[in-house]
Each structure stands twice: as structure tokens, then as C-alpha cells.
C-alpha positions, 0 to 999 in steps of 0.5 A, a space after each residue: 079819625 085817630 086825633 089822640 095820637 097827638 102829642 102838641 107841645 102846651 107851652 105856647 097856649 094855656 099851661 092851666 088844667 082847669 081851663 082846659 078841662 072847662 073848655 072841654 066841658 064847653 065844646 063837648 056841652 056843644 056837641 052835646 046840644 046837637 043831638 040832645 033832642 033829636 029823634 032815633 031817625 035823626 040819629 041815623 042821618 049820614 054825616 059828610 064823614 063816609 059810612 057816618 051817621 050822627 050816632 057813630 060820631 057820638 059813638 066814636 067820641 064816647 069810645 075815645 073818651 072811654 079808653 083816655 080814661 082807662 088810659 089813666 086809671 087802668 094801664 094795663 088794660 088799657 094796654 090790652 087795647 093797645 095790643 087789639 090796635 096793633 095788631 088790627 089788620 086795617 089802619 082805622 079798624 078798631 076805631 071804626 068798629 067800636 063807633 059801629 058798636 056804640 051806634 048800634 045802642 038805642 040813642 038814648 043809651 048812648 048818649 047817656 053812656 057819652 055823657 057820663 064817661 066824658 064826665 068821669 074823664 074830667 074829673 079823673 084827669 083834674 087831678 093828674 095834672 104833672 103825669 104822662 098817661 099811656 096812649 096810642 104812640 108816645 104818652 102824652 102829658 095830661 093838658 095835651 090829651 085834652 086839647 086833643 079831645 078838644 079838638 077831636 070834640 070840635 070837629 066831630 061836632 063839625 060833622 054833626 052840625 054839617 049833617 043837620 045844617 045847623 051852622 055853628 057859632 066860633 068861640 075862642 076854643 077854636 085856638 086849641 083846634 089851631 094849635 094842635 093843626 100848627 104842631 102837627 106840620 111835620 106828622 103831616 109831612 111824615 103820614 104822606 110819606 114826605 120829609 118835613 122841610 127844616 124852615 119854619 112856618 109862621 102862622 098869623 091866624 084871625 080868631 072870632 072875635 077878631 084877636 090875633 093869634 101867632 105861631 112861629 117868628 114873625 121873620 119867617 119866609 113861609 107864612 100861612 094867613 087867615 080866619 081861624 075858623 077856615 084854618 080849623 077846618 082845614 087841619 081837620 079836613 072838614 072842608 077842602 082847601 079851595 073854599 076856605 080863605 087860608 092862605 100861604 106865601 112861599 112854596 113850602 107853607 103852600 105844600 103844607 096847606 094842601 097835606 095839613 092834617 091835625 090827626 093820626 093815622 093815614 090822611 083823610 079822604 078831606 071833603 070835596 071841593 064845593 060839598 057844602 053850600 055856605 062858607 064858613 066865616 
């Protein structure tokens, strides 16, 4: 899941660096409870992504993490993982091999290895608040790579929480989810092989404690409707469309819907329709 491509537009959600990195620390504190107390033969369990098991999931968080920072404190080694990227054969190679690498390492190893280069990150990235740090594409300014953690840490989570059963519960952070899926219409469009349509798509999205959340003009003739949560998970491709509760109006927000992704990279392989037994609001 190749999330830190991502460059979204900031201006339309929370301009301030502390709470962003306090929203990351939150989500990835989350994340980090999943797996904290689980044994190595849970570590193993298959997630819903293909070849996954909850010890890849880390794995792929705590290598991202590890090259955001290097991203910011060593560009031109950083820069040497950018030439290993481009030149790799497969689209998705280098990521999946380092998250088979990392899982390979005792549990324990590697969740201490997550936790302290998540820890590192922040504080290396609440002091460069104003730069733009090199990454896989264009560079992206400091509040954007970190709602893109953000988001990559949510929906990883996701697939943790999917394999133990374990149904979570939604906060606020999921309008950084959303916004990021919202900003990312037109990349989806493009990783498709499809030109983006010119009209503007309003979005009016239902958060967890019932409160608003918008984007776009209220005038607009597109309109995409719905329980954040369903919309979060769809952008992200960790349920299929028909068993969520987002909904379009108009042909072009509809089209969207079925292409939606809030990742790089070529589109996803999604999930099945009816793959998992509960709805998720």
C-alpha cells in the first residue's frame, strides 16, 4: 500500500503540526494495543490483505516510518531507496519485501523497532514544520506526511483489527482518512488509466459523533453522501462498495465510487463483496 505518494492539499483541515503529530501518536497508540499482548502464533494470523500477516502489517508501518524519517534527517540516503524503488522490477517489490523482512524478526523485536522509529519520527518531524522532505513523488510538506501516516496507520490497523475480529471504535481522526480519499479523486482516475472528469464532486461526510464534515461546494451536481467511517474504508479499500453506505448522485461521483483509492501505486485488489460478517457503522 504505497499511502506515502500522497501529497493533499492541508489547507482545508488542520493547519497546526502539534495536533497532527498528537493525532498520529493517538492512532498509532491504537494500532499499537492490537498487537501489544499477542503471542508469536498470533503475530502470524493471515490479514485480509493477500500474503499478510499481522507481523507484515507492523512491519510495513515501521519500514515507512523508518525511510519518513531518513526522508528528513539523511536525503541522500534516503535518496539511494528512491533509485532501489525505481528501478524495482515490480510496482509494489520493495515494499513488500522489506514488510517480509521486518516480519521475519522475533515479535517482540519488532514491535519495539516500530515503536521506537515511530517515536523518532515525531519528534524529528515537530521541529520542521514550514519544509518540504524528499518522498516517493513530488516532496510533501511536513503536515502532509503526516496525515498520510495517519492514514496509512488507520487502515493498517484496519487489517490487524479485520484478522482478530476485534471491531474498533471510530474517532475524529478518521477526517484526516477522508480527506486525504477526497484529494486523491483525481490520482484515482489517473492509476486507472482514465482522465479525471473537470466537475467538482461535493462530498458531505457523517463523522462519529454524528458532526459534519464537507468538501467542495454545496452546489455542486456530483455528490458523494455518507457515514465517514463507510467512506474511510472504502478509499482505502478495506471493504467493497456494495457493503458500505456511501452513496452518489450524479454518473461521474458514482464512477468515482467504484475506482475511489487514497493510495499510490496501481489499484488494489479491494475486498470482496460480503468478506467480512458485520457492517462497519
Amino acid at each position: 500500500m504505497l499511502d506515502f505518494f500522497l501529497r493533499p492539499s492541508h489547507a482545508q483541515l488542520v493547519a497546526d503540526l502539534a495536533e497532527l503529530l498528537s493525532d498520529l501518536d493517538a492512532e498509532s497508540a491504537g494500532a499499537d494495543q492490537l498487537v501489544a499482548g499477542l503471542t508469536p502464533a498470533q503475530w502470524a494470523t493471515g490479514t485480509p490483505a493477500a500474503g499478510w500477516t499481522i507481523a507484515h502489517q507492523i512491519g510495513h508501518l515501521a519500514w515507512t516510518d523508518e525511510q519518513a524519517l531518513l526522508a528528513a534527517t539523511d536525503p541522500a540516503a534516503f535518496a539511494e531507496t528512491l533509485v532501489a524503488f525505481a528501478n524495482d522490477e515490480e510496482p509494489l517489490g520493495l515494499t513488500d519485501r522489506e514488510a517480509a523482512r521486518l516480519a521475519a524478526l522475533p515479535p517482540h523485536h519488532l514491535l519495539a523497532r516500530w515503536r521506537n522509529g515511530r517515536d523518532s519520527l515525531q519528534r524529528t518531524l515537530a521541529d520542521r514544520d514550514g519544509e518540504r522532505l524528499p518522498w516517493f513523488g513530488p516532496p510533501m510538506a511536513v503536515p502532509s506526511m503526516v496525515t498520510a501516516r495517519i492514514m496509512e496507520t488507520w487502515a493498517h490497523g484496519q487489517d490487524i483489527a479485520d484478522a482478530l475480529g476485534v471491531k474498533r471504535v471510530s474517532t475524529a481522526r478518521l477526517r484526516h482518512v477522508a480527506h486525504i480519499g477526497v484529494r486523491a479523486r483525481r490520482f484515482a482516475y489517473h492509476a486507472h488509466g482514465l482522465e479525471a472528469p473537470a466537475d467538482e464532486v461535493y462530498v458531505e461526510l457523517v463523522g462519529p459523533n454524528g458532526e459534519l464534515w464537507t468538501w467542495g461546494s454545496p452546489d455542486a451536481a456530483q455528490r458523494v453522501t455518507g457515514p465517514a467511517l463507510d467512506f474511510c474504508l472504502l478509499v482505502t479499500q478495506r471493504r467493497h462498495r456494495d457493503d458500505l453506505g456511501v452513496e452518489a448522485l450524479g454518473d461521474e461521483a458514482d464512477h468515482w465510487l467504484d475506482i475511489a483509492q487514497a493510495f499510490a501505486g496501481p489499484p488494489g485488489e479491494g475486498r470482496r463483496p460480503g468478506q467480512f460478517d458485520e457492517a462497519p457503522s
